[in-house]
C-alpha positions as CSV (number, residue, x, y, z in Angstrom):
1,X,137.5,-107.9,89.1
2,X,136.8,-104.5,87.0
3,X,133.1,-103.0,87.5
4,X,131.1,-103.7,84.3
5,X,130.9,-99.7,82.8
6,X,126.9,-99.1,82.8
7,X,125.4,-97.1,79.0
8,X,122.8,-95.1,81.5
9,X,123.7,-92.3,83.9
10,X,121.9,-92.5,87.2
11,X,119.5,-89.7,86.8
12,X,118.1,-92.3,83.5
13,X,118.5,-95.7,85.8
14,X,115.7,-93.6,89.0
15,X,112.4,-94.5,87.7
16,X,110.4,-92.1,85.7
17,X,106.9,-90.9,86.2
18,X,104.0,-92.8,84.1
19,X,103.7,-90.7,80.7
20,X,100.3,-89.9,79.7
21,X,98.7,-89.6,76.3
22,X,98.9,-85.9,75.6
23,X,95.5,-84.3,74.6
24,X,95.2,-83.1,71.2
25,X,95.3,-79.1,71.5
26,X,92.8,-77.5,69.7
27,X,94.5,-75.2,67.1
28,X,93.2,-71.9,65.9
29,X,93.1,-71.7,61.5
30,X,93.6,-68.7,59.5
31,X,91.7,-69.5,56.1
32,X,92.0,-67.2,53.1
33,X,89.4,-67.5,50.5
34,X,90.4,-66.1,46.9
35,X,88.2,-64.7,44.1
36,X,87.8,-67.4,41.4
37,X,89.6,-66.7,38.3
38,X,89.1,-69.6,36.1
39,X,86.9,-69.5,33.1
40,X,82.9,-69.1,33.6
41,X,83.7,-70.9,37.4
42,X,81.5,-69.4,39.6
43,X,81.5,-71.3,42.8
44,X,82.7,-70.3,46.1
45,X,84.1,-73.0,48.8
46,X,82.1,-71.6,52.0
47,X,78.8,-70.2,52.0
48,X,78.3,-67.2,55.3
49,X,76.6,-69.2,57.2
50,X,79.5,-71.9,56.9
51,X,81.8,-68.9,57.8
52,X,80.0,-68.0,60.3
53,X,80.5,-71.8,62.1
54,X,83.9,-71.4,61.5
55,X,84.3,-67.9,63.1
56,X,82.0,-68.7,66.0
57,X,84.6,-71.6,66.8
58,X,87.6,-68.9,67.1
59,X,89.1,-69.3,64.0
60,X,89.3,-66.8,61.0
61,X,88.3,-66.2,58.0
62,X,89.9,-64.0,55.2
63,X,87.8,-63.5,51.9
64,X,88.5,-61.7,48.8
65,X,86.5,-59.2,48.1
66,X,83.5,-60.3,45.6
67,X,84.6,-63.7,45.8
68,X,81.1,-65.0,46.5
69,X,79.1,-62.4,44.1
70,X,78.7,-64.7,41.4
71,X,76.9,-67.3,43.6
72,X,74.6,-64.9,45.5
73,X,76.4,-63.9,48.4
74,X,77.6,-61.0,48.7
75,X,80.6,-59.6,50.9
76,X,78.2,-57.9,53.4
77,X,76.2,-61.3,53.6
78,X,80.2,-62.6,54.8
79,X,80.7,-59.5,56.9
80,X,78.1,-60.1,59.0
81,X,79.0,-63.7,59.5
82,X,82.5,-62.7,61.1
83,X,84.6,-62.7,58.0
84,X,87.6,-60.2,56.9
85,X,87.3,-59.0,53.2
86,X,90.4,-57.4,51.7
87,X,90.9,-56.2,48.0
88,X,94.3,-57.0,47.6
89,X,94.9,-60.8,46.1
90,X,98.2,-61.3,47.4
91,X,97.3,-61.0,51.3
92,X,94.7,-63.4,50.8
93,X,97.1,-66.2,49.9
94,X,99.8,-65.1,52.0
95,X,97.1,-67.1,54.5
96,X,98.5,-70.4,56.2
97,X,95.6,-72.3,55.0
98,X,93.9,-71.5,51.5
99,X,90.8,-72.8,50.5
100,X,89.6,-73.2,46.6
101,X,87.2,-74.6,44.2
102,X,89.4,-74.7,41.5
103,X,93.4,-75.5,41.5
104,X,95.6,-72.3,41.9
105,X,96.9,-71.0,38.3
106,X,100.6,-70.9,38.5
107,X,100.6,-67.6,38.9
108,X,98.7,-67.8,41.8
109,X,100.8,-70.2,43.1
110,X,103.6,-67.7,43.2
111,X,101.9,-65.8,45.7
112,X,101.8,-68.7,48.4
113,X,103.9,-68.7,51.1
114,X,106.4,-71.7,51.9
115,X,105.1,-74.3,54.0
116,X,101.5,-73.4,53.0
117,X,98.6,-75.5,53.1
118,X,95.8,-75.8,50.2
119,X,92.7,-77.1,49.9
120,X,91.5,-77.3,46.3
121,X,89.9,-79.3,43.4
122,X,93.3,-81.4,41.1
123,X,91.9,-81.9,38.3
124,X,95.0,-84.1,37.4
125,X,93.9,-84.1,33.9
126,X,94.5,-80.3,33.4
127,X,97.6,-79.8,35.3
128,X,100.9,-80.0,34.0
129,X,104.2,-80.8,35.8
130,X,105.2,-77.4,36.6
131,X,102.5,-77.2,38.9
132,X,103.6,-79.9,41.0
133,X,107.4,-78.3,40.7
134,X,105.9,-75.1,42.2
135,X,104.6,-76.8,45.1
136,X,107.5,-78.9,45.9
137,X,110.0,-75.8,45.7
138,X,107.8,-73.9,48.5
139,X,107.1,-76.7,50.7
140,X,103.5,-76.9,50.3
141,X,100.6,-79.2,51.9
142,X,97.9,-79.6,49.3
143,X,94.7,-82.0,49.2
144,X,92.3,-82.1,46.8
145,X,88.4,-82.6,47.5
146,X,88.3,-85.2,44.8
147,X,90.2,-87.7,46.7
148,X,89.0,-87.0,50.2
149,X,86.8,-90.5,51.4
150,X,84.3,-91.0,53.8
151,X,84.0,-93.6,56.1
152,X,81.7,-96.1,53.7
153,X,84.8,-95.4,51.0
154,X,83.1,-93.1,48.4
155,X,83.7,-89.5,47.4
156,X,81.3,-86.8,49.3
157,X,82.8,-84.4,46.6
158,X,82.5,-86.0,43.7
159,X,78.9,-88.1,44.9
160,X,77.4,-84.0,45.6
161,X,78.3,-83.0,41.9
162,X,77.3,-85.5,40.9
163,X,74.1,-85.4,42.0
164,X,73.9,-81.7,40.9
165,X,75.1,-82.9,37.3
166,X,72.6,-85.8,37.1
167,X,69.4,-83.5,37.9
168,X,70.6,-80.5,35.9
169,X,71.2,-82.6,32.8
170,X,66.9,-83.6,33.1
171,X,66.5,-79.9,33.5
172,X,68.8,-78.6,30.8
173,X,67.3,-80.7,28.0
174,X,64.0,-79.8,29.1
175,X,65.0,-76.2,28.3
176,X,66.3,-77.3,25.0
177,X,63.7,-79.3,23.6
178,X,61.4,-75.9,24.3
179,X,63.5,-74.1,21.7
180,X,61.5,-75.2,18.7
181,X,64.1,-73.9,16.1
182,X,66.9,-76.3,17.7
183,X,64.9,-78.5,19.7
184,X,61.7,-80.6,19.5
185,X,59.1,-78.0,20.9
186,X,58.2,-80.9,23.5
187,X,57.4,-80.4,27.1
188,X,59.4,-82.6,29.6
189,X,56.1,-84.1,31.4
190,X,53.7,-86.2,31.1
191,X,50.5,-84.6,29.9
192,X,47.0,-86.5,29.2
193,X,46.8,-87.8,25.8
194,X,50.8,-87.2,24.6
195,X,53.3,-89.7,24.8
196,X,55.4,-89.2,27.2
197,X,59.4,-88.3,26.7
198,X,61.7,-91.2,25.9
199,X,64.9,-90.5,27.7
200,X,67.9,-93.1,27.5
201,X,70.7,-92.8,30.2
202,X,73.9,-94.2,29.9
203,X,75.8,-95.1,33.1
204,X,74.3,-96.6,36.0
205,X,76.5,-94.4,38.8
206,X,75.2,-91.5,41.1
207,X,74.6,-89.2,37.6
208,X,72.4,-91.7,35.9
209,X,71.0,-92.1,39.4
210,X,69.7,-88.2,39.9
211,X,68.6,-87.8,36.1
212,X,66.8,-91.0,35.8
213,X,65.0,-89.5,39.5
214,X,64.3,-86.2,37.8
215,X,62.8,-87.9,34.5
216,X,61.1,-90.0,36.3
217,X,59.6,-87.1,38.9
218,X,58.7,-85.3,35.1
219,X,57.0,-88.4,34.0
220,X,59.1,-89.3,31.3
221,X,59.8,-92.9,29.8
222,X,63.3,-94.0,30.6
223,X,65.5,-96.8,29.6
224,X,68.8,-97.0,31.6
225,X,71.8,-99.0,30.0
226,X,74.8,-99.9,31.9
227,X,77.5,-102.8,31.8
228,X,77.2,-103.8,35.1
229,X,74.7,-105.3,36.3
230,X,75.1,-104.5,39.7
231,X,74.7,-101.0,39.3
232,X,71.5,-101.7,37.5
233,X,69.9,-103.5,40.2
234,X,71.4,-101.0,42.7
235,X,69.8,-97.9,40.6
236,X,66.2,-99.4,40.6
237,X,66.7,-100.1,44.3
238,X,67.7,-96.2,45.3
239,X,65.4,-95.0,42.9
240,X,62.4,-97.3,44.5
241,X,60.5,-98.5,41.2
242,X,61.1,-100.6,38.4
243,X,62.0,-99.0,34.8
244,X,63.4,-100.5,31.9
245,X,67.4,-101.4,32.5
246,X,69.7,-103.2,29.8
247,X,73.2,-104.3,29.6
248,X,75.0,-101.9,26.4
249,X,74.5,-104.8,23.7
250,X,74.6,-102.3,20.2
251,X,71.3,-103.7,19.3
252,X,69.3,-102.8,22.3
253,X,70.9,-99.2,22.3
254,X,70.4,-98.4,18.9
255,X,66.7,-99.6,19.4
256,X,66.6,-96.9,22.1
257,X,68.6,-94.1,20.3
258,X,66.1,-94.4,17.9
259,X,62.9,-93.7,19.4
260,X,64.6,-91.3,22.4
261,X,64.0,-87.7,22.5
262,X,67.0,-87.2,25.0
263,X,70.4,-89.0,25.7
264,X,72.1,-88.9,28.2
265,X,75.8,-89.9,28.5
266,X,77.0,-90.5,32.0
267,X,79.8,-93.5,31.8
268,X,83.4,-92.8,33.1
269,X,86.7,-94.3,32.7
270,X,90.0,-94.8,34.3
271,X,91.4,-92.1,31.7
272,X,89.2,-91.3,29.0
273,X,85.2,-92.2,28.9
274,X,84.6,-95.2,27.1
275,X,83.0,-94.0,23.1
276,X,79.6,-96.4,23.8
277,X,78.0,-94.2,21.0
278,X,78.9,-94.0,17.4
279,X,78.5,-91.5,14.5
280,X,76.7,-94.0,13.4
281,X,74.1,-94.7,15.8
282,X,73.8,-90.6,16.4
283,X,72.6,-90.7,12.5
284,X,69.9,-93.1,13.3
285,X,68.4,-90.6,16.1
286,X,65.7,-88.5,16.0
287,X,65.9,-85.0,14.0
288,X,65.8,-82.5,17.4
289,X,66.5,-85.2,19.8
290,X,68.5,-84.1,22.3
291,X,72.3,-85.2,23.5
292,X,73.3,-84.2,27.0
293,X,77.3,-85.5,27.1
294,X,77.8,-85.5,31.1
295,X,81.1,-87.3,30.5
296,X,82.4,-84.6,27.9
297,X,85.0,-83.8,31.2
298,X,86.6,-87.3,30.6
299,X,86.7,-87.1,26.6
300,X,82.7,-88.1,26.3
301,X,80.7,-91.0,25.5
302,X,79.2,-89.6,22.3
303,X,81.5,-90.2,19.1
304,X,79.8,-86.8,17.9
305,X,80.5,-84.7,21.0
306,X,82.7,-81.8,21.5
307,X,83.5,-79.6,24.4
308,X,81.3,-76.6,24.3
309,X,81.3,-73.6,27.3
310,X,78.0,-71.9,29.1
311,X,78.2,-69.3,26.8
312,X,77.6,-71.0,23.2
313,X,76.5,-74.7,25.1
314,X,75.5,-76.6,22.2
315,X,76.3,-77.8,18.6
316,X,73.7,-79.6,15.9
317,X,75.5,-82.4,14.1
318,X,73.3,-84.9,12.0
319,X,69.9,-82.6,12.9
320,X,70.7,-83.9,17.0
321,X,71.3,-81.1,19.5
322,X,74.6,-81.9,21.4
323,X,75.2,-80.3,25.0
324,X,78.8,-80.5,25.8
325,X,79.5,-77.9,28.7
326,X,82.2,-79.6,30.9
327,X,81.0,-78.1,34.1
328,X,77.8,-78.2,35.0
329,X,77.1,-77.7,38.8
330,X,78.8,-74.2,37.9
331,X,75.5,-73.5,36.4
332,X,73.7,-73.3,39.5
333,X,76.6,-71.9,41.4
334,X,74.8,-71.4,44.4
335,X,73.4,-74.8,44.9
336,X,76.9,-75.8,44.1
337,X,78.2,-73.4,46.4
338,X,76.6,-74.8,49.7
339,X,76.7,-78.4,48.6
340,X,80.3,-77.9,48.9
341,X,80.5,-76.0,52.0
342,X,78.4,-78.5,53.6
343,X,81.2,-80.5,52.6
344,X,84.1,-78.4,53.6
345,X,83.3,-77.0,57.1
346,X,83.0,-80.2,59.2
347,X,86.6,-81.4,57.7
348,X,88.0,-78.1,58.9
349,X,86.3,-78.0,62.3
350,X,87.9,-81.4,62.8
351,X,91.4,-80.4,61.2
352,X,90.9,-77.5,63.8
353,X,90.1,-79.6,66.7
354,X,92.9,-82.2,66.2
355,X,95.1,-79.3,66.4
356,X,96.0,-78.8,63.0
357,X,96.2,-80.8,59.6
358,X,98.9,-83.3,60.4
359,X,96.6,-85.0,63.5
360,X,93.4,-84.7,61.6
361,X,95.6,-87.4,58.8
362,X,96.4,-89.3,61.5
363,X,93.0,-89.7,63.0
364,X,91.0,-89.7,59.9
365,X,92.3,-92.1,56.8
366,X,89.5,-90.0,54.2
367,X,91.2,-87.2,54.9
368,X,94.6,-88.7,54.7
369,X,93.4,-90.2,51.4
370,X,92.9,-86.7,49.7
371,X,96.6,-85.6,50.6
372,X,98.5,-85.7,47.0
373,X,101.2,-83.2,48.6
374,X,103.3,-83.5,52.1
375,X,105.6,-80.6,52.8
376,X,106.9,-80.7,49.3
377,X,106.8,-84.2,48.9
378,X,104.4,-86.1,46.3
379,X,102.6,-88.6,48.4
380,X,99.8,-89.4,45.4
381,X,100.6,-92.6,43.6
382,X,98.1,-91.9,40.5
383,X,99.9,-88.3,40.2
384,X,103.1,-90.6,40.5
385,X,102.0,-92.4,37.6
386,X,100.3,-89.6,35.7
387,X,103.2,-87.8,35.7
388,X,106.1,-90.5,35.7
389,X,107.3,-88.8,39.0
390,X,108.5,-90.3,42.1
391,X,106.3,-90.6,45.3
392,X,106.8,-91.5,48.7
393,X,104.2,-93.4,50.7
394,X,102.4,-90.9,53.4
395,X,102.2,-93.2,56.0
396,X,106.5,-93.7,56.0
397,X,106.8,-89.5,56.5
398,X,104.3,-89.9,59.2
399,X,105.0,-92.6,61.4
């Protein structure tokens, strides 16, 4: 009888000592932090005192010099907080992990090392495919804050501009109806004896939400229309009193339009904002009535609106005053500025305590859901589809 030939060797058949689940090692980051090129954007990702949390837990921090001037903090303000400031661009993103408000120009992107990772707004809208090429060439690990979730599945990102957009667009018509050459010459509050201002808002989300608080807190008259009821019932819930709210039926609206001193448009869409107002119904406004276009980003929801920039912010058409600045929490860059930091530094305290980026995914599926980029591979299926490029599913390259 032949002995059966046994696949082990007898060092594999001894038995083996229990195997414990290894502790996730703390890793130590190296962030660089470059000046902001990009038109009129003057935000910065970390505030100091955000730097300084970051330092304090034995990581470090590499910032361009003047890279937080424009929002109020200046490079002895990050000194101070444990921060390294260099003038030279290039040694700032030849950092393993670069932090930005707004995505790297391509030629920034040739400056970044292989195997990189960035942390940055998308903005798929305004990118084109060579910028996606670039990243796959060297290898590079990119998320974008848009897309990162929290646990109760919205955007912290998008929800914090949001709410900066939503009261700055109360606050920016207020300073355009005081212009009496443009605007109305009325004063956003309500005083004994005057009518108060009629504001409509259109779009029920977390920007109708903060300007219908702020015109409220002024004491102006506001009419909210939305499709969904829902969102309706859910505004006058957060905002804790009843106003008037309407579905968008045309007659209603152009009811509103009529007698409203300010509109504002705060709908989006899938890929462009829906038009809700026409030409039309712009012609039956007010003469000096005021159009704040929130959604001009997304194409607008104002047949009449056009982009416009901080410098020259707003166009007249049919005796209305149209506001069309696509970026408006760059306007207050400091508040801007911390609201994202506040939004930043605990995701990079954790990446840092799981031991780098890869755990941090694997622990946390909000982070994992900002991930459009893996080591060179496209893990984002609306970029997929965007783009008409081919993706592969995140959670295959990981496990």
């Amino acid at each position: 009888m032949t002995e059966s030939k046994s696949p082990f060797t007898k060092a594999q058949l001894i038995p083996q000592e229990e195997t414990l689940e290894v502790t996730r090692q703390k890793g130590a980051l190296f962030i660089g932090i470059p000046k902001e090129t990009y038109f009129q954007e003057k935000r910065i990702c970390l505030t100091p005192d955000a730097v300084a949390a970051v330092v304090a837990n034995g990581h470090k921090v590499l910032i361009e010099s003047g890279a937080g001037k424009e929002a109020g903090f200046s490079d002895k303000d990050y000194s101070e907080a444990g921060a390294q400031l260099t003038k030279d661009t290039k040694k700032v993103f030849g950092c393993p992990f670069i932090l930005k408000v707004e995505p790297p120009t391509l030629e920034e992107l040739k400056l970044i090392n292989p195997k990189t990772v960035l942390i940055s707004a998308l903005q798929l809208k305004t990118r084109r495919k060579e910028y996606f090429d670039v990243l796959s060439q060297k290898k590079i690990t990119a998320l974008a804050f848009e897309f990162i979730k929290e646990q109760d599945h919205t955007y912290p990102a998008v929800k914090a501009l949001s709410e900066i957009a939503g009261t700055a667009s109360v606050l920016i018509a207020s300073e355009i109806m005081v212009n009496a050459k443009k605007g109305n010459g009325l004063l956003f509050g309500n005083i004994s004896g005057v009518p108060p201002v009629e504001v409509v808002v259109i779009g029920a989300g977390t920007v109708g939400q903060f300007a219908v608080r702020s015109a409220i807190g002024l004491g102006a008259n506001v009419k909210v229309f939305d499709s969904s009821i829902t969102k309706l019932r859910n505004l006058q819930t957060a905002v804790g009193q009843t106003f008037y709210t309407s579905t968008i039926q045309p007659k209603n609206l152009v009811k509103a339009l009529r007698r409203c001193d300010v509109a504002i448009g705060a709908v989006r869409g899938k890929n462009r904002s829906p038009v809700i107002v026409t030409e039309a119904m712009v012609k039956k406004m007010k003469k000096g009535a005021v159009i704040i276009d929130v959604s001009i980003d997304m194409g607008g929801c104002f047949e009449t609106s056009e982009m416009t920039s901080h410098d020259a912010p707003t166009q007249i058409k049919h005796h209305v005053v149209h506001y069309g600045v696509p970026n408006i929490p760059a306007r207050y860059p400091k508040t801007a500025s911390i609201s994202i930091s506040n939004i930043f530094t605990p995701y990079l305290l954790e990446i840092a305590e799981c031991g780098g980026l890869e755990q941090a995914i694997r622990f946390d599926g909000g982070l994992k859901n900002g991930l459009y980029f893996y080591r060179g591979i496209l893990t984002n299926k609306a970029v997929a589809d965007w783009f008409d490029m081919s993706y592969s599913d995140i959670n295959l390259l990981f496990f």
